[in-house]
Structure formats: C-alpha cells, structure tokens
C-alpha positions, 0 to 999 in steps of 0.5 A: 516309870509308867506314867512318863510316856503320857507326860512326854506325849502332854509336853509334846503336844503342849509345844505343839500348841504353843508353837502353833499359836506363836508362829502358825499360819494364823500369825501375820508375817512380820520381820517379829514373825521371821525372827520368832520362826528362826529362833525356834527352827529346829523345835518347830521341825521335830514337831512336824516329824513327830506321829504323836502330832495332830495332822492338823497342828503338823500340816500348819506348822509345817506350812510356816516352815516352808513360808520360812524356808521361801522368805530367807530364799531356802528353796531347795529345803522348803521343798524337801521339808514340805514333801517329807510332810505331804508324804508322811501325812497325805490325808486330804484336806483344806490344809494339805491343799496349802502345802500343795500350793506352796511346794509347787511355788518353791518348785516355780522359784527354781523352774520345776515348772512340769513337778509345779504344775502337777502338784498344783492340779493334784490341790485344785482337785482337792480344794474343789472337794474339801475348800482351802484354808481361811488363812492360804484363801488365794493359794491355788489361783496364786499358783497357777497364775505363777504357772501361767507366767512361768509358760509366758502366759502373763495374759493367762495370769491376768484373767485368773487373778482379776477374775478371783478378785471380782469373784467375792471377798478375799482376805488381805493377804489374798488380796496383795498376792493376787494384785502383785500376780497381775502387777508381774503379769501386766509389766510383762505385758507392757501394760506398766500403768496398769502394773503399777496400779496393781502394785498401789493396790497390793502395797495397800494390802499389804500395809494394812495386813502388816505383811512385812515380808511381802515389802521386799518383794514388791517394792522390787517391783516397783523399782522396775515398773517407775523405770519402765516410767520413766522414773528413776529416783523413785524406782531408786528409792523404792529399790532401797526401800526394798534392799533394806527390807530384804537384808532384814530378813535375810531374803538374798534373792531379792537383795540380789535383785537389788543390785541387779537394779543397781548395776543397771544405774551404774551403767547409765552413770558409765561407771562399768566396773561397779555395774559389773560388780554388782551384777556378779554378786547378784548372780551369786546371790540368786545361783546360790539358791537356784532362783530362776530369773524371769525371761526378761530380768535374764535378758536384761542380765545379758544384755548389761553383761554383753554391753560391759564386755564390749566397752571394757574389752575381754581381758579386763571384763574377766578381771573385773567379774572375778573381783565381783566373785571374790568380793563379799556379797554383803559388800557388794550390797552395801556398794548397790546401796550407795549407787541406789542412794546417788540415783534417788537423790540426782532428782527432787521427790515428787512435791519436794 
C-alpha cells in the first residue's frame, strides 16, 4: 500500500485543477457559472481546506466560493469561509489581495463597516507591494468606494472610481464594477442623469463581458434612477428585468429589493394592503441575511410603512404585516411581479 498516499495526493491535486479550470476566478459569471459552482460546493470547499493544495489554486478557489457565497446572498458564510482561508494561508500576494477586498464587501453588506475598513487597508498595503490580480483588477478601488458610500461619502466614491477609469485600461469586469460604483454614488448625490449614464455604460460592460450575475443588480438600479426620472413603466420594466434575473440565481436580497419597489407602485396605484405585502416579505428577504440597506432605501422604507400605518390604522396595519410574515416570500415575489407587470404596461415603451 505504499503508493496510495502519492495516488490520493495526484487525484486531489487533479480535482483541484479541474475545478479550477471550471469554476476559478478566470471563468466568466454566468447563470452556467452559478449553477456549475452550487452543484460542485461541498468538493470545492474540501479543496480550500486541503494542505496538500497549492496556495494559489486554493486562494482562487476560495475567491469563487466567496463570489458564490455573495451571489446567492450568504453573507455571513461568504465571510467565515474567506477568513478560515486568509487565516490558514496568509502569504501575501496578489490573490489574497482579492480575498481581502471581497471579505471587506461581504462585511459592508452586512455593516461591519470599522472590520471593512481595516481589511481593505491591510489589501491596499499589499497590492501596492505585490499588484492585484488580473482577474479582480478594480477590487481594492471597488471597496473602497463602497466604504466611502457606507460613511456618506458618495462624492468620495465618485473621485476614486472615475479617477480609476481614467487612469488607463481595465478589464470589462473592472469596468462595469467602477460604473455601477459611480451610478450608486451619482443617484445619491442627486446627480440622476449622470447616475444613469454610468448604469448605461455599466450594462454595456456588463453584456459584453457576459456577466450574468451583475444583471440583477444593476437593473435594481435602474428601476430607481428611471423613478427619480420620471419614468415608471421603464423603472418597471427594468425592475423585472432584474426579479427575473434574481430569482434565477437565487440572490434573495435583490428579489427583495424587487418588491420593495413593488410595494412603493402599489401604493401609488392605493392598493395599501399589497404594498404592505410586499414590503414585509422584502424585509424578511433581506433581514434574513443580515443586508444593510442604504440610508435612503431605509428612509423609503420607513416612510411607505409610516404612510400604511396612518391610512390603514394601527390595528389593521398589524393584521396585514402579519399576513406578510406568514406568507411565503416566493409568493410574495410572484405578487410584486404582477404589480410590476401592471406598472410597465399603464405606458407605451419608448417608440412603440
């Protein structure tokens, strides 16, 4: 039996690889690339842990998992799963830089800002020393724009994404994260023409990269900018765009911003009790995973919860958020996909 560690070592490191090549950091993220890493999960995580694993192959594999773990809304995991790594494989270089800057996110998603912050320090010291990876070219600006957000700074965020994209080439994933950076920044700003402008140039990007499970995302924010524009049917339009999209690839937190949105319509149409519906099962939605909503998605929040309340009176607004919470939250997204369907169809699409 002498030879069977070395021919468990040569299969271990042949898995390695092979996940590598199918679902690594140099594999675009496509709804084939979600589906790819769920089915394969469990073998991907017991090659992180594995010491006979190159730290490179590890730190990569290790870097989708926690790109998973943020697509399908696992906050919390993603950042257990990426510290264990970081911990266990320290050595500095371009790859841990990535895994630095993606921890921070998943702590920003759930308000660790001060943790975010520190990491995100710890991978600019280091990619000034060692470069970033070609496959995660904009992480570190990405982040620290997102900080600069989280401590309402949007102008802050503005100046280092638009100075990075001056700056010289970026890929096209690096691209689309910087524009939708400055989209989020510009919107909170108030600068919404140049909100959406960022988002065009970002959906660009994104389309041409084939970056499926950015689409959610963004379209999310175009629902809000064509709002702030006075354009509700196409802010409907793109907010099914990006439920569709989001329920596909099982990203709750932007289903849930889907019928937040929805909610918001059918409050405008007065049909209180489906806004209150669908604002509940939002909240579950997000609680569930411990998102942290921007200051104004919670003011928002408050204020159609606030105006609910007053025209439906304590006792019954009670009723109703209880309902919400004993609903379903799936059919609570099928309800926000009827109002969104009504609210895209009350106007004509643009030339039609």
């Amino acid at each position: 039996h002498q030879g069977e560690p070395s021919e468990i070592s040569t299969e271990r490191r042949r898995l390695a690889e092979a996940l590598l090549a199918r679902v690594g950091p140099g594999r675009t993220m496509t709804r084939a690339w979600v589906t790819e890493m769920g089915a394969n999960l469990e073998n991907i995580r017991a090659v992180v842990a594995d010491d006979e694993v190159t730290d490179r192959t590890a730190r990569s594999l290790a870097w989708s998992v926690g790109q998973y773990d943020d697509i399908t809304s696992a906050f919390r995991t993603g950042i257990a799963e990426l510290k264990r790594c970081i911990d266990l494989r320290p050595e500095p270089g371009p790859d841990l830089v990535a895994l630095l800057t993606l921890q921070a996110d998943l702590l920003l998603r759930v308000g660790e800002v001060s943790d975010a912050e520190r990491l995100t320090e710890r991978a600019a010291a280091m990619a000034a020393e060692f470069g970033v990876p070609p496959w995660d070219d904009m992480g570190v600006i990405r982040t620290r724009g997102e900080l600069a957000l989280r401590s309402d700074d949007p102008a802050g965020a503005v100046q280092l994404a638009e100075a990075a994209l001056d700056s010289g080439p970026a890929t096209l994933r690096g691209q689309a994260r910087l524009w939708n950076l400055v989209a989020i920044a510009r919107h909170a700003m108030g600068d919404v023409a140049g909100a959406a402008e960022a988002l065009e140039r970002c959906l660009v990007a994104e389309q041409e990269a084939g970056l499926e499970t950015f689409l959610a995302n963004t379209h999310g924010n175009f629902a809000e900018v064509l709002i702030a524009l006075g354009d509700p049917a196409g802010a409907a339009r793109h907010q099914l765009a990006s439920l569709d999209a989001a329920r596909s690839m099982g990203q709750s937190v932007n289903v849930g911003f889907a019928c937040m949105v929805a909610a918001r319509f059918a409050m405008e149409e007065g049909r209180v009790t489906d806004a209150v519906i669908a604002q509940t099962g939002a909240d579950t939605l997000i609680d569930e995973q411990g998102f942290l909503l921007y200051a104004g998605d919670e003011q928002l929040r408050s204020d159609l919860l606030a105006t609910a309340r007053a025209e439906l009176g304590d006792e019954a607004y009670e009723r109703v958020r209880a309902e919400g919470r004993a609903t379903p939250t799936g059919s609570i997204a099928d309800r926000s996909a009827e109002i969104l369907r009504r609210r895209a169809a009350m106007d004509p699409k643009p030339g039609g």
